[in-house]
N, C-alpha and C positions, 0 to 999 in steps of 0.2 A: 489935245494933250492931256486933260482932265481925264478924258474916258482911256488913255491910255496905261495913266499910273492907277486907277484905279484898279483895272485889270490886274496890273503888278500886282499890287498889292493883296488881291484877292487869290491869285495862284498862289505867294507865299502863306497865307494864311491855309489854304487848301494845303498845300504843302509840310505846314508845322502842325495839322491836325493828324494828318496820315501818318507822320514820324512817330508824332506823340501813341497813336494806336498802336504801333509797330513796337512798340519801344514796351508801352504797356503790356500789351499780348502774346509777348515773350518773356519776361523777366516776373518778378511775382508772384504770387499766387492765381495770375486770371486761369480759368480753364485752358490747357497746352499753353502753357505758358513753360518756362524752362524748370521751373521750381514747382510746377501744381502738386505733380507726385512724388512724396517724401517716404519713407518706412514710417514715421508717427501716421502719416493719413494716407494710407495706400489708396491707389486708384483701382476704381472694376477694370474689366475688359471693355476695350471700346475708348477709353481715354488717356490721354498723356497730357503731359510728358514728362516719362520716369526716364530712370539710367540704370537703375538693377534691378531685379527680380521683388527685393525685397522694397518697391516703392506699387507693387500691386498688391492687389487683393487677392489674385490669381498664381503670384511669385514667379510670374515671365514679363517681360519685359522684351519683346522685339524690337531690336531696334534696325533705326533707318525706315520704317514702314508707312509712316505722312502720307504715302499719297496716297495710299489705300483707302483713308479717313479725310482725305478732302485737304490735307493738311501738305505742307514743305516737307519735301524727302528728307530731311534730317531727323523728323519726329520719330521720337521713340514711342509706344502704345502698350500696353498693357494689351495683355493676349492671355486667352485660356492654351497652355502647354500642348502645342502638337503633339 
């Protein structure tokens, strides 16, 4: 029974580590996270994730492109202008 709840307890813990990254790695400033690329600190090409043009260094902004970059098909990237 010991070795049972312990298990428990350790997938939750596993559990609220994962959230916790997921949660970080989108939201604030981490790299692709939803807010990295702003127009004060545009991003090069090759990183996200902006929403317009004017959150690169490049001033494109494709979006939808994530999985190109390893990333969730949501991400938007900075791109040098076809």
């Amino acid at each position: 029974m010991k070795s049972k709840t312990l298990w428990v307890i350790i997938i939750i813990l596993v559990v609220l580590v994962i959230a916790a990254y997921l949660v970080f790695s989108m939201t604030g400033n981490a790299i692709w996270g939803w807010n990295y690329c702003d127009s004060s600190e545009p991003c090069a090409a090759g990183e996200g994730d902006c929403d317009i043009g004017a959150d690169c260094s490049t001033n494109h902004c494709a979006q939808n492109v994530g999985v190109k970059y390893g990333k969730g098909p949501a991400i938007d990237v900075c791109e040098v202008a076809p």
